[in-house]
C-alpha atoms as one frame of an Amber mdcrd trajectory, in Angstrom:
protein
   0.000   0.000   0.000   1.086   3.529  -0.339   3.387   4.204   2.012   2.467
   7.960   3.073  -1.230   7.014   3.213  -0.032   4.319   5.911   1.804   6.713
   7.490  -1.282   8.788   7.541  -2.539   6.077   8.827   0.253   8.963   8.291
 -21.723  30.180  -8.144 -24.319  27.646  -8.257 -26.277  30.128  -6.628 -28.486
  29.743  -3.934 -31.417  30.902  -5.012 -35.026  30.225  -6.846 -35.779  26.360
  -7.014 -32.681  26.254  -5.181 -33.199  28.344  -2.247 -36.658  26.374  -2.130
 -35.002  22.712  -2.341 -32.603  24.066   0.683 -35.859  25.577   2.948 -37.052
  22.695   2.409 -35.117  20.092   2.861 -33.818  21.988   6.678 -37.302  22.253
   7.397 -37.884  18.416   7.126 -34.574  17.071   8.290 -34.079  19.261  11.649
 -31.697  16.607  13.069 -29.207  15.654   9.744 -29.979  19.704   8.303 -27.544
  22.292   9.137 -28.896  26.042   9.229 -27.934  27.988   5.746 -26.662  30.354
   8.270 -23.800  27.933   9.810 -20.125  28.328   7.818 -17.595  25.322   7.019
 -15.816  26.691  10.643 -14.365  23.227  11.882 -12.831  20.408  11.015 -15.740
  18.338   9.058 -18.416  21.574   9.456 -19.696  20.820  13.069 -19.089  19.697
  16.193 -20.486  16.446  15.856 -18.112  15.951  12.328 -21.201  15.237  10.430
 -19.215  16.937   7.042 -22.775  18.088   6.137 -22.582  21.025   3.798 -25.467
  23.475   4.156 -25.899  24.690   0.966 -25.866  22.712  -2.793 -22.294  22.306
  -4.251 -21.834  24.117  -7.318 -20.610  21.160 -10.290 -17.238  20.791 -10.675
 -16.577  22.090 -14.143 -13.119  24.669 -13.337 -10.584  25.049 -11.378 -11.793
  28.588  -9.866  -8.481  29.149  -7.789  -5.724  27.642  -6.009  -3.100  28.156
  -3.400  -0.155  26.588  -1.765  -0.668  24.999   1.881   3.220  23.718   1.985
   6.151  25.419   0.078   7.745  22.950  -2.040   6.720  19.344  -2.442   5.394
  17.957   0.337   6.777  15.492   2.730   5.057  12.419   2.791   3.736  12.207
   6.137   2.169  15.622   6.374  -1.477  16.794   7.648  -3.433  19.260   6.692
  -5.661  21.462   8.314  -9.215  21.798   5.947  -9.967  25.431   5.358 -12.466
  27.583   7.217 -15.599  29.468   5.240 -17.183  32.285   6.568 -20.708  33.647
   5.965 -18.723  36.275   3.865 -16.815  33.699   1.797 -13.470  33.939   3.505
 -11.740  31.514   3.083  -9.269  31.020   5.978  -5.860  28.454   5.886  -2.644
  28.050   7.587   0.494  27.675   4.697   3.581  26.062   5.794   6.559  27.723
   4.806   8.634  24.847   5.005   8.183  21.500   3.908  10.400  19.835   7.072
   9.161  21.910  10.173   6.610  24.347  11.538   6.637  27.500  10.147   2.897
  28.876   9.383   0.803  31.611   8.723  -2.583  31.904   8.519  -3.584  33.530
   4.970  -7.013  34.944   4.624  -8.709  35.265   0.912 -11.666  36.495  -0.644
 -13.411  32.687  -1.748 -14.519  34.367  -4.903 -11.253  35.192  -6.635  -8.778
  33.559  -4.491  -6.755  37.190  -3.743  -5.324  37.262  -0.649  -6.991  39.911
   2.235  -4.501  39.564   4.968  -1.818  37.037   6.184  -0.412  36.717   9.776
   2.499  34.219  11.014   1.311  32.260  13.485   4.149  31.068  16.111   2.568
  27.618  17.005   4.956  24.422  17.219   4.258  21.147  16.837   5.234  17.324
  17.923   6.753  14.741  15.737   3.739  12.792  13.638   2.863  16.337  12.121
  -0.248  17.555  14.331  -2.520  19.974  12.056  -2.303  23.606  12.796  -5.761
  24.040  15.021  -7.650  26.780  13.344 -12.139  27.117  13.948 -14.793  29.900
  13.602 -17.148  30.941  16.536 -21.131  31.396  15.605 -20.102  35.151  15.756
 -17.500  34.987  13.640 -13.911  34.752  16.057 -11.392  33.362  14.189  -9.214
  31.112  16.472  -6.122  29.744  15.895  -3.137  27.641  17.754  -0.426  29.197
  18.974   3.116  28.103  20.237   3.055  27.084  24.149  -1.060  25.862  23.788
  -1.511  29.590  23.745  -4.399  30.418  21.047  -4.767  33.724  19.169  -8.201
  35.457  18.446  -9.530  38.075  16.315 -13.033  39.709  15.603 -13.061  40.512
  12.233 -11.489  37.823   9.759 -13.428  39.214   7.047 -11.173  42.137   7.144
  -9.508  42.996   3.697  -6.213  43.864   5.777  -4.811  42.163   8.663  -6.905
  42.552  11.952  -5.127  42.837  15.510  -5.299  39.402  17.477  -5.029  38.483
  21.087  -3.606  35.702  22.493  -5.631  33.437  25.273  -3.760  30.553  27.105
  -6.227  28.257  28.744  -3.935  28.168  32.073  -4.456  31.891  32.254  -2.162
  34.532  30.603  -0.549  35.841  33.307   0.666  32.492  34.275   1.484  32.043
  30.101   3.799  35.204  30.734   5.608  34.293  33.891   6.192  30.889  32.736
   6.124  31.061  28.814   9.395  29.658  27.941   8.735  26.421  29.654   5.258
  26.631  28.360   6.409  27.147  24.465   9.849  24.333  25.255   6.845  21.519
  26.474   3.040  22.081  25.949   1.761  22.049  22.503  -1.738  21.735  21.247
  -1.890  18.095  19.000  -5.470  18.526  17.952  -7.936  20.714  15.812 -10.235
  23.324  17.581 -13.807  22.626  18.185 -16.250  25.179  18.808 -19.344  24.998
  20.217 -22.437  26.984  19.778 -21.528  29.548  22.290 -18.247  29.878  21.414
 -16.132  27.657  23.748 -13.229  25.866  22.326 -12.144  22.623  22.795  -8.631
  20.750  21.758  -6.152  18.591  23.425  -2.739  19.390  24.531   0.617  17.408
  25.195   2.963  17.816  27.652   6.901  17.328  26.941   8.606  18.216  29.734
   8.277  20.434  32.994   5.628  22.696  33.591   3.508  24.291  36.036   0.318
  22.442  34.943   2.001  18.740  35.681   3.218  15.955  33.489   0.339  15.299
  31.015  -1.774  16.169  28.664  -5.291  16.561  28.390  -7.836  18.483  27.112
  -8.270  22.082  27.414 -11.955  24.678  27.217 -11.807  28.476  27.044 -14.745
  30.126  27.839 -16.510  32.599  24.986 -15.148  35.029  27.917 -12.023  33.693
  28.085 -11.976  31.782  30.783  -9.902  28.895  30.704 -10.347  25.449  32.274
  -8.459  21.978  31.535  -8.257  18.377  32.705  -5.421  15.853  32.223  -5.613
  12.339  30.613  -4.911  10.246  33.356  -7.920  12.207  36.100 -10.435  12.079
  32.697 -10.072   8.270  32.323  -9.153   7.489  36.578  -6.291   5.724  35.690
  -2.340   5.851  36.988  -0.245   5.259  33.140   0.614   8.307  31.384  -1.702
   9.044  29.508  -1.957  11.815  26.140  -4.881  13.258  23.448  -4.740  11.312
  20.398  -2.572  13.081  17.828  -5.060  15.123  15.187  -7.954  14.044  17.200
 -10.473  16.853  17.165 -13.101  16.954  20.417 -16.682  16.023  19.253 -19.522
  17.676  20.773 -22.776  15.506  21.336 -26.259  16.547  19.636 -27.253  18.585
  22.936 -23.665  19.285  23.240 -24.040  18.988  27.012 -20.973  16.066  26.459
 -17.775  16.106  24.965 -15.956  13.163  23.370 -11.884  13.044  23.089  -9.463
   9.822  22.587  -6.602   9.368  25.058  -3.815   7.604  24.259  -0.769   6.155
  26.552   1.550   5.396  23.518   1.687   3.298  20.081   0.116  -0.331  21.124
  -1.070   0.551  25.052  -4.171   0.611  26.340  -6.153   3.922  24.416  -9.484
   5.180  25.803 -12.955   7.127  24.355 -13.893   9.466  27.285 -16.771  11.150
  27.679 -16.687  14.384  29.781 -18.990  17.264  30.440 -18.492  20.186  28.367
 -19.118  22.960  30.621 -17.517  21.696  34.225 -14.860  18.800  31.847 -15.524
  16.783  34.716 -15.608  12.938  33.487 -18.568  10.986  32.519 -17.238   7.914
  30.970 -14.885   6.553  29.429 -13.959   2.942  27.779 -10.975   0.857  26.664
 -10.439   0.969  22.953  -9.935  -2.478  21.775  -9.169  -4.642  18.669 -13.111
  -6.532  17.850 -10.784  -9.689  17.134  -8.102  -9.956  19.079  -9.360  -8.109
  22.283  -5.592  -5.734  22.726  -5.161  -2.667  21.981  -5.192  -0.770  18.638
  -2.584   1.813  17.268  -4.446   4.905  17.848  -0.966   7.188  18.842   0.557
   6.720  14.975   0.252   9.731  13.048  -3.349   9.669  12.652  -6.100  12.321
  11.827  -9.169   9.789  13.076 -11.857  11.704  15.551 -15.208  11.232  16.795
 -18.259  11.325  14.851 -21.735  11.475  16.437 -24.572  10.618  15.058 -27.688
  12.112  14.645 -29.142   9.449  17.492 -25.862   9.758  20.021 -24.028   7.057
  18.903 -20.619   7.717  18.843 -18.007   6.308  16.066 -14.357   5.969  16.311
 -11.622   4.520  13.731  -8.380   2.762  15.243  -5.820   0.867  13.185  -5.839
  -2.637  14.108  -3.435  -4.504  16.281  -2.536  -6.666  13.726  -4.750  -5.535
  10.181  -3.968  -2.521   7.937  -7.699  -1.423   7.541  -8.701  -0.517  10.850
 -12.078  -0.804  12.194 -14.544   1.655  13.279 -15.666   1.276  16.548 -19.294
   1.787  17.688 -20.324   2.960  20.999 -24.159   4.409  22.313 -23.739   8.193
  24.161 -22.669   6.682  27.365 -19.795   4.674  25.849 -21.818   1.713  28.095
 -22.734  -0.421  25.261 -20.335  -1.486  22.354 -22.632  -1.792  18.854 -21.677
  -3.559  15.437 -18.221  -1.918  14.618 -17.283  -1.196  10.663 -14.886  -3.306
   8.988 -12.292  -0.137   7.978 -11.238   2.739  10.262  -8.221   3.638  10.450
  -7.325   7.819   9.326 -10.753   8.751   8.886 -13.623  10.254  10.450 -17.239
   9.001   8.903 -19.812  11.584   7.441 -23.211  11.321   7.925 -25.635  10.934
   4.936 -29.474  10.549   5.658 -30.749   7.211   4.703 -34.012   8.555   2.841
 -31.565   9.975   0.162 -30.689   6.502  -0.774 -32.956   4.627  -3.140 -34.395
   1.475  -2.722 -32.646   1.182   1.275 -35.011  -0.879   3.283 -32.591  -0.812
   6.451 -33.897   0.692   9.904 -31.283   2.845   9.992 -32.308   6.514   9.752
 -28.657   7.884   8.686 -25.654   5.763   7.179 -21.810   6.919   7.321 -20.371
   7.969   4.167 -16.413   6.610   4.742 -13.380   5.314   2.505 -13.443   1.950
   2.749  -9.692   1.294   1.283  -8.738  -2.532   1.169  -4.756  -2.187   1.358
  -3.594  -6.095   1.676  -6.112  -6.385  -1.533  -5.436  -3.130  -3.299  -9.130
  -2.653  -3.728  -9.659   0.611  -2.654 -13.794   1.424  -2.345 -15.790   4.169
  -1.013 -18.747   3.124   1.216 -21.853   4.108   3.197 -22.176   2.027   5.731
 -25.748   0.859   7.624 -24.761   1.332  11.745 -27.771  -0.743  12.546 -27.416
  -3.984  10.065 -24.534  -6.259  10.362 -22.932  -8.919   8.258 -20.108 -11.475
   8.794 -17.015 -10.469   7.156 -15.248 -12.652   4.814 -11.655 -11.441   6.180
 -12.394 -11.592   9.908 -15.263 -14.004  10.291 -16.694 -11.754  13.056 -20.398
  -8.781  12.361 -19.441  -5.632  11.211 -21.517  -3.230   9.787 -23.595  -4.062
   6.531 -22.290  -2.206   3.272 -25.070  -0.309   1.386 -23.335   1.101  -1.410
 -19.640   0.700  -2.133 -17.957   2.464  -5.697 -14.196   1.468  -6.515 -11.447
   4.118  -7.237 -11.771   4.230 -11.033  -8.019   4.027 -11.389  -7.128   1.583
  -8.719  -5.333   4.334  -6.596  -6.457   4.873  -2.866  -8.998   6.964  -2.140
  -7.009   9.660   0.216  -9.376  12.121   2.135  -9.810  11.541   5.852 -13.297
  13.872   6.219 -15.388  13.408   3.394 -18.136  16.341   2.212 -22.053  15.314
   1.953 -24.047  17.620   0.117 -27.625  16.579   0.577 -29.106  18.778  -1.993
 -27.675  17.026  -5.179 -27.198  13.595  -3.159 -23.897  13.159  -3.413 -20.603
  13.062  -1.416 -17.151  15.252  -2.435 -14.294  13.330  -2.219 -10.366  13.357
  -3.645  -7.965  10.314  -4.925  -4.755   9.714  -4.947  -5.446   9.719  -8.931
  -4.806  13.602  -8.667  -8.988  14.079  -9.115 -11.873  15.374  -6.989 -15.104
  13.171  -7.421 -18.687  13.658  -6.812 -19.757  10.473  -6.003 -23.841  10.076
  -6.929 -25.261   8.178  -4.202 -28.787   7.874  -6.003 -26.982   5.899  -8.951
 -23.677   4.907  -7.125 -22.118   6.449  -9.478 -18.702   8.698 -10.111 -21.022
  11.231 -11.977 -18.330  14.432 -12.104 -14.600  14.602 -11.747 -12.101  17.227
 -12.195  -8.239  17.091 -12.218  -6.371  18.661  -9.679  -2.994  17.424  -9.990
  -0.769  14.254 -11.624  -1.341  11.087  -9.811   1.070  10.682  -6.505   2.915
   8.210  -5.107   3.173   9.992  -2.019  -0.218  11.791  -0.883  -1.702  12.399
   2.590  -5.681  12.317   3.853  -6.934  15.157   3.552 -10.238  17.023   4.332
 -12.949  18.089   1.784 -15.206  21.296   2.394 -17.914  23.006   0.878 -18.187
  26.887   0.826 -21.323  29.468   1.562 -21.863  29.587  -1.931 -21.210  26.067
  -3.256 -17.522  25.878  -4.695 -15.686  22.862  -3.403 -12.827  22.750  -1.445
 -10.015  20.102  -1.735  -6.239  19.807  -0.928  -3.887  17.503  -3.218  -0.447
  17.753  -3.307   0.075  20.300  -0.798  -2.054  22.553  -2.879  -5.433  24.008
  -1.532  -7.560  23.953  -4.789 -11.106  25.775  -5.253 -13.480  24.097  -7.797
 -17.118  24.949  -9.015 -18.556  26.344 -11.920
């Protein structure tokens, strides 16, 4: 299989019938619909990671614009942070300027035309395994982003056509950043994306090198939409006494009511890894479980390089891919709310986080399943590479493992044989369809009412060496996808 993927393991305008299709379809699906109102201003659109886009994607007939995320070819085992759309079709990045290290800005540009507003260097640092620079929009528009130390920087107006003053927050308090900042930026870095929720609180995980006022570990970390800042480690969230860190790339998950949030916990490559559940106002635990292999019982890679976080679906369920203790696919792991009861896992999980798709857009389904998870479903000892909505609900016994795991609804092969490569695939319920890129060096829509590849556009010449990466889909419809360490913009 391809060797960076492992290590992944590294203006169709809204308007007229349009407009109506949209009204409508929110009206009807108030659980699966998000509000035409709500940005792309997380990693996979909300907290929950559904990757439901809120308005129809515009076909995928031109390249509109692009723009570097890396300088120079990128190293194999990169991540990439998706972009950020706001309701005024900003389109916010960070751009490494170096294809070995950390050395970012954050670049700001108008979504129509691709010209650049403003650009600030951002300070933040990361770990070895290439953490994603943590970047997320508040419902009133604060752009966030990570800074070095697990400082983050703020400002109110990132629609701003020049560069707008920031301020930086440090969850530990800033006065206690200050006094203590060079141990602070030597040994605590944020290793996650941000998650916001819908007051404006933000959510990521932190690691812990080396000596510091806050202890030994990591954990997870909440400021306030006032800036108050609260934290708790690993090792208190999940009551145990191992070391214990936040799952590299992870990004917190926020339930429906988002009264609970979800964050993985890892105490290194094959040792015991947890799902905990906390609350998201106090971070005081709820649950938690013991990630585990569905064959063999030990424990799964979850610490290697991976970009895997929580999905929840539309019920409370909560979904979780792991690489296998022994298998190259992964599974995805299956939990209700209260992580109590362990459901029918899917047969492929690791580097991804599953999209939701609402079963009544899928013809002929008789299932009892109200949504199904839209996922890549890439076979690696078989080289058959598929993607695949899944049924939560139905299970089958797999011909590789002999054991349930979820039933597969619809499945459509890579059309070249290369790997599909996104880790947070785009549903856009409005034409039925799901955004995804390939290793191939093209963007697909993938037809879910035909299972069909129905549109494609080249982005770049096929790789050898390509990472999973997110898909996103802007205010007003054009598609966003990164290949080759380039951020492209497609539509019509």
């Amino acid at each position: 299989m391809n060797m960076a993927c492992r290590a992944s393991l590294l203006a169709r305008k809204v308007e007229g019938v349009a407009l109506a299709l949209a009204v409508s379809f929110l009206a009807i699906q108030p659980v699966l619909g998000q509000s035409i109102r709500v940005p792309w201003s997380g990693f996979a659109h909300t907290p929950q990671h559904d990757g439901i886009s809120a308005v129809p994607s515009q076909p995928l007939n031109k390249i509109k614009w692009s723009a570097p995320v890396v300088k120079g070819v990128p190293v194999g085992f990169a991540h990439f942070s998706g972009p950020l759309v706001t309701r005024s079709n900003t389109v916010i990045f960070p751009m490494n300027l170096t294809n070995t290290g950390y050395d970012f800005k954050i670049e700001a540009v108008d979504g129509g035309t691709g010209k650049t507003n403003w650009e600030r260097p951002t300070d933040f640092t990361g770990l070895a395994g290439a953490p994603v620079v943590g970047l997320a929009l508040t419902p009133k528009n604060r752009l966030f982003f990570a800074g070095i130390g697990a400082t983050v920087l703020y400002c109110d107006s990132p629609d701003a056509k020049s560069r707008p003053l920031f301020t930086r927050e440090a969850f530990f308090g800033t006065a206690n950043y200050t006094a203590h900042s060079k141990l602070y930026n030597s040994n605590v870095f944020i290793c996650t994306p941000l998650t916001v929720d819908r007051y404006g609180d933000i959510f990521f995980g932190y690691r812990i090198t080396g000596p510091t006022p806050l202890g030994s570990q990591g954990g997870l970390a909440r400021i306030d939409y006032t800036g108050k800042g609260s934290w708790i480690s690993a090792s208190n969230a999940i009551t145990v006494s191992n070391s214990c860190q936040p799952g590299l790339n992870c990004a917190p998950a926020l339930s429906i009511d988002q009264k609970t949030v979800y964050m993985a916990f890892v105490s290194s490559e094959l040792e015991p890894a947890y799902l905990v559940a906390m609350d998201s106002r106090t971070l005081a635990p709820k649950a938690s479980v013991r990630l585990a292999d569905p064959v063999t019982g030990t424990s799964p890679n979850v610490a290697y390089s991976p970009t895997s976080s929580p999905t929840i679906g539309p019920d409370g369920d909560v979904y979780f891919g792991i690489l296998g203790s022994a298998d190259s696919e992964g599974w995805l792991l299956h939990f209700d709310g209260t992580l109590s009861v362990s459901k029918i896992p899917g047969g492929f999980g690791w580097d991804t986080t599953d999209a939701i798709v609402d079963a009544s857009l899928v013809p002929n389904y008789s299932g009892n399943s109200k949504y199904l998870l839209a996922t890549k479903y890439n076979m690696y000892d078989s080289k058959r590479y598929s993607m695949a909505l899944l049924d939560p609900q139905q299970g089958v016994v797999s011909s590789n493992t002999f054991i349930n795991v979820m039933a597969t609804v619809l499945s459509v092969p890579s059309p070249t044989g290369l790997e599909w490569c996104v880790n947070a695939p785009a549903v856009d319920p409005f034409t039925k369809s799901v955004l995804m890129n390939n290793e191939d060096g093209n963007l697909y829509r993938w037809d879910i009412t035909r299972n069909q590849l129905t549109e494609s556009i080249g982005l770049t010449a096929a790789q050898s060496v390509e990472a999973y990466t997110p898909t996103v889909i802007g205010v007003d419809g054009t598609v966003y996808a990164i290949n080759h360490g380039y951020l492209f913009a497609v539509g019509q």
